[in-house]
py3Dmol code that shows the C-alpha trace and the ligand (Angstrom):
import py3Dmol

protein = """\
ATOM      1  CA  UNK A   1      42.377  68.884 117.885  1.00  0.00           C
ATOM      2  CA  UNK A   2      44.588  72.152 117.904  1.00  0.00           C
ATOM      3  CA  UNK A   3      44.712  73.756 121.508  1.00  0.00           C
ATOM      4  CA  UNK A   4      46.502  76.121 122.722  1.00  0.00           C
ATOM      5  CA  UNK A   5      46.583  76.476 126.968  1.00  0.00           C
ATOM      6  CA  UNK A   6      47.474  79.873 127.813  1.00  0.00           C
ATOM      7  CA  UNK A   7      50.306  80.588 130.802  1.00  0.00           C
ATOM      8  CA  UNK A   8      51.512  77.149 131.187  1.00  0.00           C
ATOM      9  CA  UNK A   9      54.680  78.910 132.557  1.00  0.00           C
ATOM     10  CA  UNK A  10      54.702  81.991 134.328  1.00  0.00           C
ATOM     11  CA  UNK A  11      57.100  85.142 133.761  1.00  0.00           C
ATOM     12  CA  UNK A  12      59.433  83.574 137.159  1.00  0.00           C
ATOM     13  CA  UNK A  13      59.456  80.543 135.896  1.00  0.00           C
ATOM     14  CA  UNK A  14      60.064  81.016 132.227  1.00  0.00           C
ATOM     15  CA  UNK A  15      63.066  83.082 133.694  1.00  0.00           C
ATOM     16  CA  UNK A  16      64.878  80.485 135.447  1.00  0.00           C
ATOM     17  CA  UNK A  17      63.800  78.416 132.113  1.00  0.00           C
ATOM     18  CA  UNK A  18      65.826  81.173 130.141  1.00  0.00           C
ATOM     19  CA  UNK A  19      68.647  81.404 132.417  1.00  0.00           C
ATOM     20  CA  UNK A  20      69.180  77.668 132.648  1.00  0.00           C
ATOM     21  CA  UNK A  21      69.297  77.838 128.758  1.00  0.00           C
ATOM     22  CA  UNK A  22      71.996  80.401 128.905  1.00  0.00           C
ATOM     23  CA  UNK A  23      74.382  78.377 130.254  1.00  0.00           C
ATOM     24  CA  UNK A  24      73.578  75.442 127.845  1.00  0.00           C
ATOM     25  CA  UNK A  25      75.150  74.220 124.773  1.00  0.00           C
ATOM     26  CA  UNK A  26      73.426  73.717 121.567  1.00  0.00           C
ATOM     27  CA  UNK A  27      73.492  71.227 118.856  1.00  0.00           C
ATOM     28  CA  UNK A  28      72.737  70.743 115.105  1.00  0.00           C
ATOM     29  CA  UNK A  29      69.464  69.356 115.201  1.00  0.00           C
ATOM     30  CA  UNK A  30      69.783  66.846 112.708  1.00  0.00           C
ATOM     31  CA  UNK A  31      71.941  64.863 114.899  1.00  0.00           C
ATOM     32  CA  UNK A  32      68.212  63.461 116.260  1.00  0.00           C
ATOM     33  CA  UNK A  33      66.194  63.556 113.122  1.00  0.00           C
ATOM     34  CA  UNK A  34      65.007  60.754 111.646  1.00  0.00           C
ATOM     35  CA  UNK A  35      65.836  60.164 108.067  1.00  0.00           C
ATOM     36  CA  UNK A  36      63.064  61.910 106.108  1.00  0.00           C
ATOM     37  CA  UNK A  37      62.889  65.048 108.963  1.00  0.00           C
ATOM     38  CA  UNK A  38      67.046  65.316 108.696  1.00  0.00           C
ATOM     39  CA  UNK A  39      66.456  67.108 105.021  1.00  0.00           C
ATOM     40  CA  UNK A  40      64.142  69.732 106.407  1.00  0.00           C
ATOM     41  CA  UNK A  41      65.188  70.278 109.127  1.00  0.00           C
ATOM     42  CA  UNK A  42      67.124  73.406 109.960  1.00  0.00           C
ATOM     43  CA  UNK A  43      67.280  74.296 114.352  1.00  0.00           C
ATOM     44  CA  UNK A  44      69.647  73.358 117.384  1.00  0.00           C
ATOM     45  CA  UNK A  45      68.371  71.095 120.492  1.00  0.00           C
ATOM     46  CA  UNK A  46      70.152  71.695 123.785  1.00  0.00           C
ATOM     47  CA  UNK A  47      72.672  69.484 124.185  1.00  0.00           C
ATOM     48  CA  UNK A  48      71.355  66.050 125.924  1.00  0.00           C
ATOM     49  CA  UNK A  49      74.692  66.042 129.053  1.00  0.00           C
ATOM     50  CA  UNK A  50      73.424  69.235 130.189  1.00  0.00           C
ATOM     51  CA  UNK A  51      73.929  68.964 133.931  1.00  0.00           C
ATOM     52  CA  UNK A  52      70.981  71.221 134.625  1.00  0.00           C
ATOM     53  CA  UNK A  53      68.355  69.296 132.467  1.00  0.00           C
ATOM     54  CA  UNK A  54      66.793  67.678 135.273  1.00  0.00           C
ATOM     55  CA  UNK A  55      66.091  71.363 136.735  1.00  0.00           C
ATOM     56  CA  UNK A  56      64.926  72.335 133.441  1.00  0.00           C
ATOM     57  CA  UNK A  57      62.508  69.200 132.720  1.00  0.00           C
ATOM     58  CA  UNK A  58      60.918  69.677 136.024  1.00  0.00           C
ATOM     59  CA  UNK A  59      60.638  73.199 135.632  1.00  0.00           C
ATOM     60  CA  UNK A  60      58.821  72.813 131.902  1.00  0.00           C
ATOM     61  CA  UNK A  61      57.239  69.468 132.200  1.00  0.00           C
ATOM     62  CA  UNK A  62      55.898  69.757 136.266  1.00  0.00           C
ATOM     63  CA  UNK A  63      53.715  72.973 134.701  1.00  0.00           C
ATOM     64  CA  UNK A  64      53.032  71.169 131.559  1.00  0.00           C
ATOM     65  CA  UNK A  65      51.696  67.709 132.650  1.00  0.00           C
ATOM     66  CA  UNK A  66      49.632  69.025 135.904  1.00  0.00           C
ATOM     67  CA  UNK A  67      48.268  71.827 134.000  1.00  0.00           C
ATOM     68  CA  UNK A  68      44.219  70.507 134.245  1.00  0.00           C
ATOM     69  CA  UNK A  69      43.551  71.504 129.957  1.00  0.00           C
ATOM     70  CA  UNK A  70      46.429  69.164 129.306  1.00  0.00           C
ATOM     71  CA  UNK A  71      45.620  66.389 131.487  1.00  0.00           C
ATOM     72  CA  UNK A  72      42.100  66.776 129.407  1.00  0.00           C
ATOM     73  CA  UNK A  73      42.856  67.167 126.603  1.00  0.00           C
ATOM     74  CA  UNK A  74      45.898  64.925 125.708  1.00  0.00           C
ATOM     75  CA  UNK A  75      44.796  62.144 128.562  1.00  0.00           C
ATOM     76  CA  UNK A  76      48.371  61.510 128.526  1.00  0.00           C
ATOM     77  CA  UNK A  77      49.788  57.979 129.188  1.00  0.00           C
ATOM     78  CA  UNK A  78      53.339  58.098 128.784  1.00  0.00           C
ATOM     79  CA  UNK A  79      55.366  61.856 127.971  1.00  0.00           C
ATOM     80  CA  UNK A  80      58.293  62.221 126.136  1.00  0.00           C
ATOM     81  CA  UNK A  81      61.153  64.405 128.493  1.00  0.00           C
ATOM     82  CA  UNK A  82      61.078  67.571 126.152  1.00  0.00           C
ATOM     83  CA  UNK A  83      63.566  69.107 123.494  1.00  0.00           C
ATOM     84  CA  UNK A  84      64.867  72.420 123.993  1.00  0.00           C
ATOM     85  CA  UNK A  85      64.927  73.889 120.521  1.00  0.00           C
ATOM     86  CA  UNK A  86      66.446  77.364 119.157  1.00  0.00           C
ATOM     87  CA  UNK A  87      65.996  78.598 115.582  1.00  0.00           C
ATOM     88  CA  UNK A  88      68.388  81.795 114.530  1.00  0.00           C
ATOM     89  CA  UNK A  89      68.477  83.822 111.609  1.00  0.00           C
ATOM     90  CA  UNK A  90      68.253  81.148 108.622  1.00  0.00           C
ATOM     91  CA  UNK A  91      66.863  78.821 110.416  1.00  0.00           C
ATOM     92  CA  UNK A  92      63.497  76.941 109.997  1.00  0.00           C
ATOM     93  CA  UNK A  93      61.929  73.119 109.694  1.00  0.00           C
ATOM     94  CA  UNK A  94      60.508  72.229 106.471  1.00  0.00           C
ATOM     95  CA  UNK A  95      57.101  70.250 106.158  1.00  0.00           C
ATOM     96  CA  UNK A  96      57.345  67.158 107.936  1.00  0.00           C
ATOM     97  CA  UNK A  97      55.122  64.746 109.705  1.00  0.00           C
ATOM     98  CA  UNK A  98      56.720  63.551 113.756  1.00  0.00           C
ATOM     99  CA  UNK A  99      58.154  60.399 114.032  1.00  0.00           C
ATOM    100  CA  UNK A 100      55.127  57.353 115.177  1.00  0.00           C
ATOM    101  CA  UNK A 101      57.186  55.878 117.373  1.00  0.00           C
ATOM    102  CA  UNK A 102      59.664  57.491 119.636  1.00  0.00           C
ATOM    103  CA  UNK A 103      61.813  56.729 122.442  1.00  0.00           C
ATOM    104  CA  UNK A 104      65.008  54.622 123.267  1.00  0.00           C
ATOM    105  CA  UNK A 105      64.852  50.429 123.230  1.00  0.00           C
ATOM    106  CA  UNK A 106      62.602  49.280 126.063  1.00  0.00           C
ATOM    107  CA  UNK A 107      61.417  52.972 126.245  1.00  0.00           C
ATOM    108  CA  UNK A 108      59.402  53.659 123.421  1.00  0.00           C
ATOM    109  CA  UNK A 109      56.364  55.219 122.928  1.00  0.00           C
ATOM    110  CA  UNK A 110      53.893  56.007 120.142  1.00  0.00           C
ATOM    111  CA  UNK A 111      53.614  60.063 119.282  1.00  0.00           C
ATOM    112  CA  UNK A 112      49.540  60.915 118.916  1.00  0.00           C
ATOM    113  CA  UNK A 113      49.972  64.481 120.349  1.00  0.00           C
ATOM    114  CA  UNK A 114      52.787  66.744 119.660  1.00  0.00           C
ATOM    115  CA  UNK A 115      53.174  69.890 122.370  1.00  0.00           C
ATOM    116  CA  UNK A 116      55.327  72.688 121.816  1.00  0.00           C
ATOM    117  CA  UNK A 117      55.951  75.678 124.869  1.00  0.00           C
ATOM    118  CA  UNK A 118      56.688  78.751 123.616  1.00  0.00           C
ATOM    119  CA  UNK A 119      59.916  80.195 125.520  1.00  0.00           C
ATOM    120  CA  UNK A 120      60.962  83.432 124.068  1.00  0.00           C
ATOM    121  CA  UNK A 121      58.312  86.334 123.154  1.00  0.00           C
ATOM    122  CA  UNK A 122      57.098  86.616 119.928  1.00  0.00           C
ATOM    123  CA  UNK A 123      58.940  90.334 119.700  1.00  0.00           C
ATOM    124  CA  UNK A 124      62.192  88.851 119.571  1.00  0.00           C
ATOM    125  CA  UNK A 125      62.076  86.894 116.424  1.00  0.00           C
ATOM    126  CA  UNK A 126      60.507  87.750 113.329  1.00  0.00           C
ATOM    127  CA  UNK A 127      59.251  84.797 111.394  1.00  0.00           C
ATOM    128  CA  UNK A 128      59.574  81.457 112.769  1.00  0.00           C
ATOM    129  CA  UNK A 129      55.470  80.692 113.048  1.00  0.00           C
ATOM    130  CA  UNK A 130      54.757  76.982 113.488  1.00  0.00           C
ATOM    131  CA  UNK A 131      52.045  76.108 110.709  1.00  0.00           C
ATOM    132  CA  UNK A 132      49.572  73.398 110.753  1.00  0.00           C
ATOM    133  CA  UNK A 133      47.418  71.940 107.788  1.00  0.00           C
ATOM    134  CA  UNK A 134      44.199  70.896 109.418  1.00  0.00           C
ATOM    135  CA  UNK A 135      41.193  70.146 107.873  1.00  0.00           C
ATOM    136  CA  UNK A 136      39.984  73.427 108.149  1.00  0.00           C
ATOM    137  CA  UNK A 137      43.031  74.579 106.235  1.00  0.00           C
ATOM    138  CA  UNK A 138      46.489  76.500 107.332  1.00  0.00           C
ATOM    139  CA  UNK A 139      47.010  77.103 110.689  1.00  0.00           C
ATOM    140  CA  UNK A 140      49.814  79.389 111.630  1.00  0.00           C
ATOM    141  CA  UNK A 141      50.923  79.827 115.364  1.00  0.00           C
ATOM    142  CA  UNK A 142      53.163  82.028 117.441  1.00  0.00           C
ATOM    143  CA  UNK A 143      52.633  82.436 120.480  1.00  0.00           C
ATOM    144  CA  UNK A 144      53.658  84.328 123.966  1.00  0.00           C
ATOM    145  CA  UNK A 145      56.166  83.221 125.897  1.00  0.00           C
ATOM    146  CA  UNK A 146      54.743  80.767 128.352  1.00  0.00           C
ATOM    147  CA  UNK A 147      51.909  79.731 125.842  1.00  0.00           C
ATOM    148  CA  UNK A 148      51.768  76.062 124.625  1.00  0.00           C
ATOM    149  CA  UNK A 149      49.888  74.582 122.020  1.00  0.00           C
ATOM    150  CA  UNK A 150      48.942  71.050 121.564  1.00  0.00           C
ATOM    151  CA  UNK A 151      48.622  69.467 118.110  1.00  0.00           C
ATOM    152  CA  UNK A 152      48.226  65.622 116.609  1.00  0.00           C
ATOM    153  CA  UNK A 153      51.689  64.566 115.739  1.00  0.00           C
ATOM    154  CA  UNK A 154      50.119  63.165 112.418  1.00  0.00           C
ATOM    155  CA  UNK A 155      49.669  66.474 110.985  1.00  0.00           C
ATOM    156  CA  UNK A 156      52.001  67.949 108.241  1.00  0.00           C
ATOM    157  CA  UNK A 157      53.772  70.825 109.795  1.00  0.00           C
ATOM    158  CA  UNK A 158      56.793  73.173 109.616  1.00  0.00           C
ATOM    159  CA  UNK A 159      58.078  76.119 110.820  1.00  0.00           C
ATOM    160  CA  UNK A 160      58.714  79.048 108.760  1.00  0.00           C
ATOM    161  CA  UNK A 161      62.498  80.473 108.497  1.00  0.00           C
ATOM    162  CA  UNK A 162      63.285  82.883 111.025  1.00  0.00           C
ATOM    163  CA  UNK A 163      64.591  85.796 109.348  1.00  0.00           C
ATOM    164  CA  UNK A 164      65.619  87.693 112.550  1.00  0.00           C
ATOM    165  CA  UNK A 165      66.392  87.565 116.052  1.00  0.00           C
ATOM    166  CA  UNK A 166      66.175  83.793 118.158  1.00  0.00           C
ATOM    167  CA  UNK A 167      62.876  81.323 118.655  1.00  0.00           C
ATOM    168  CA  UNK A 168      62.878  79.252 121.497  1.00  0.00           C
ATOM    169  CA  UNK A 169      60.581  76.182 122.334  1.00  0.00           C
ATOM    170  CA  UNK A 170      60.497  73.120 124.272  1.00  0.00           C
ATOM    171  CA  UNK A 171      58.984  70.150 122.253  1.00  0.00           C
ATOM    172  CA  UNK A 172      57.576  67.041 123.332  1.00  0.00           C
ATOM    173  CA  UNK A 173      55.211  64.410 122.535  1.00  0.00           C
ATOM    174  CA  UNK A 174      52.853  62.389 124.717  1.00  0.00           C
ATOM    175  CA  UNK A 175      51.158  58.800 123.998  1.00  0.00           C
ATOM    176  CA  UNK A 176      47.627  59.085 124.886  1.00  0.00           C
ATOM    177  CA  UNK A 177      45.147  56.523 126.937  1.00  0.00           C
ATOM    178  CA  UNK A 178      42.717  57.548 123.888  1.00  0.00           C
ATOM    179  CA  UNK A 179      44.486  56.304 120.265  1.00  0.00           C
ATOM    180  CA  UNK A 180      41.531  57.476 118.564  1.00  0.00           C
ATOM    181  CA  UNK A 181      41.795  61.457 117.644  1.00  0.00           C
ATOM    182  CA  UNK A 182      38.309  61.739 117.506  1.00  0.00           C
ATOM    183  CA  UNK A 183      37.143  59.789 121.044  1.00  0.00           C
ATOM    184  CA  UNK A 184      39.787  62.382 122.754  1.00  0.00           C
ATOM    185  CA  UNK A 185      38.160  65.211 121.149  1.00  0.00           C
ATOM    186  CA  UNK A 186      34.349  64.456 122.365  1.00  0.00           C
ATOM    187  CA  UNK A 187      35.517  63.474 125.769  1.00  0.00           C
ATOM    188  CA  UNK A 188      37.460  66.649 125.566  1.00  0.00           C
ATOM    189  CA  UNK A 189      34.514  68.303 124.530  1.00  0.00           C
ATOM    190  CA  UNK A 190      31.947  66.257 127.392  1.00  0.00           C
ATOM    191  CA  UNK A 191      34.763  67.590 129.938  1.00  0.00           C
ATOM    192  CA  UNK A 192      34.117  71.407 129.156  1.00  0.00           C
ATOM    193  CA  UNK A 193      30.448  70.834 129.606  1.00  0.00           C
ATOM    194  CA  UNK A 194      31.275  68.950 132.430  1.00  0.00           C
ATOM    195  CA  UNK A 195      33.272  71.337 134.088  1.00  0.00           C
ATOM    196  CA  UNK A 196      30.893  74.358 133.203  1.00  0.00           C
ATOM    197  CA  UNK A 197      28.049  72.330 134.676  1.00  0.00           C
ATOM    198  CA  UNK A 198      29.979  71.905 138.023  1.00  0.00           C
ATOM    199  CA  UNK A 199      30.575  75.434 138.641  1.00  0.00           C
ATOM    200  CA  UNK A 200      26.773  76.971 137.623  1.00  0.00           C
ATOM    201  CA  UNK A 201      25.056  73.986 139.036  1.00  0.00           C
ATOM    202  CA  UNK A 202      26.936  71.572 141.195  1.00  0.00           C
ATOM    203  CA  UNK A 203      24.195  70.115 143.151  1.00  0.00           C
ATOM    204  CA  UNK A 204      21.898  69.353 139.510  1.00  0.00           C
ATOM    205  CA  UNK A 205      20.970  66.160 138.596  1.00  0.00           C
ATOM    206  CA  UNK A 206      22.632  67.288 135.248  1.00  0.00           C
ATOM    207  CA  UNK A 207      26.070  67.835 136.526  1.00  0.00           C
ATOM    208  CA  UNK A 208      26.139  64.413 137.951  1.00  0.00           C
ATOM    209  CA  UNK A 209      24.811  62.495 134.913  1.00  0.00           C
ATOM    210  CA  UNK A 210      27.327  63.780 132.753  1.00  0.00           C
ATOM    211  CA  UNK A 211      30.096  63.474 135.423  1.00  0.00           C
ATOM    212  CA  UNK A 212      29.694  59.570 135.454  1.00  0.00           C
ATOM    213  CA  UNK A 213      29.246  59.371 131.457  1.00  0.00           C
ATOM    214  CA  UNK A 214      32.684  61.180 131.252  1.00  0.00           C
ATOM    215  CA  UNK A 215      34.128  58.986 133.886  1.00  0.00           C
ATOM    216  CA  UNK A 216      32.637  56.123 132.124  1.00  0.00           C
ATOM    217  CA  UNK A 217      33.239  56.785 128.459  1.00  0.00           C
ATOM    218  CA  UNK A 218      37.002  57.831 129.893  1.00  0.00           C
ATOM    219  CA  UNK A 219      36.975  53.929 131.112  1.00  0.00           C
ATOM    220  CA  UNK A 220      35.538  52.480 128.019  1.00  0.00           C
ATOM    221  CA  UNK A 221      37.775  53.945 125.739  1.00  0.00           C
ATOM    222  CA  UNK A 222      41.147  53.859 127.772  1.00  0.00           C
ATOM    223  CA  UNK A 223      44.059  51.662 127.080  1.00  0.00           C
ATOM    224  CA  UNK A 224      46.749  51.170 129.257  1.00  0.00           C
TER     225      UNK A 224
END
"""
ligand_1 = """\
1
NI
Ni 57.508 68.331 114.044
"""
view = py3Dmol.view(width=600, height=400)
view.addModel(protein, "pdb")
view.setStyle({"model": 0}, {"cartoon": {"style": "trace"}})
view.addModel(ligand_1, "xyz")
view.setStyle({"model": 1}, {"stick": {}})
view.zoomTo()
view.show()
């Protein structure tokens, strides 16, 4: 499943996000790559002693995590804290597939959903489009600042070279109660009908039938 939630930060929020940034220092990215990504791969990641990451993570991941498409569509069970990445002129991240397992000793978790929040607008960088293979073929994505979009981490993806200006995301990954890509998308799919049932007919026999099979299934297929 490729999502993309609109407004997961808003414009007061993505400018403390921005300001916080400012005062950050940032890092070759390789320095965290695993061995196959540290070829490709071309960005900085804010440096991990930042004294205001805490402010930062709560900032990005409080609006990421509670946001309600999220919560239904990744059915997140354990979430990565989030990289703050910037790509400048020359910069990009060749095709690569994420890491399966992430996370320090005693920490770890496995990577089924990759999210990245889009922190800068699309104006100020030319290039730097995250693309996708899917299925269905190419998928290339930039989008406004605030946006996120929400990807499996098995796909083969890069990000194209920025040839101007400065692209800023926060990445992260989440380990979902649903291992199977394809259970999460039809429960995904039984929540939208779900949720459009409860607002045109709340009361209907219908809306509650298929508000216990979602609970249900959501039981069924969860693993803690
Ligand atoms: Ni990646």
């Amino acid at each position: 499943m490729l999502l993309v939630i609109p407004a997961v930060l808003d414009s007061a929020k993505l400018q403390q996000v921005r300001s916080l940034l400012d005062q950050g220092n940032f890092v070759d990215g390789r320095l965290s790559a695993g061995e196959s990504a540290r070829r490709v791969k071309r960005n900085e990641e804010l440096e991990s002693g930042f004294r205001h990451l805490q402010q930062l993570n709560n900032l990005v991941m409080g609006s990421l995590v509670q946001h309600p498409l999220y919560q239904a569509a990744a059915m997140p069970y354990r979430v990565a804290t989030p990289y703050y990445v910037r790509y400048t002129q020359g910069m990009g991240y060749g095709d690569h597939v994420d890491d399966p397992v992430m996370g320090p000793p005693g920490g770890q978790y496995r990577s089924d959903i990759s999210t990245s929040v889009f922190l800068n607008p699309p104006d100020q960088y030319e290039g730097g489009e995250l693309v996708i293979r899917t299925p269905f073929g190419q998928q290339s994505i930039k989008l406004a600042a605030g946006d996120a979009v929400l990807y499996p981490s098995s796909s083969l993806h890069h990000i194209n070279e920025v040839t101007q200006g400065v692209r800023l995301v926060a990445v992260t990954w989440a380990q979902s109660m649903l291992r199977d890509p394809q259970q999460r998308e039809l429960l995904f799919q039984l929540y939208q009908a779900r949720e459009a049932l409860r607002t045109s007919q709340p009361e209907s026999d219908a809306s509650t039938r298929v508000d216990q099979v979602y609970v249900n299934l959501t039981r069924m297929w969860s693993e803690l």
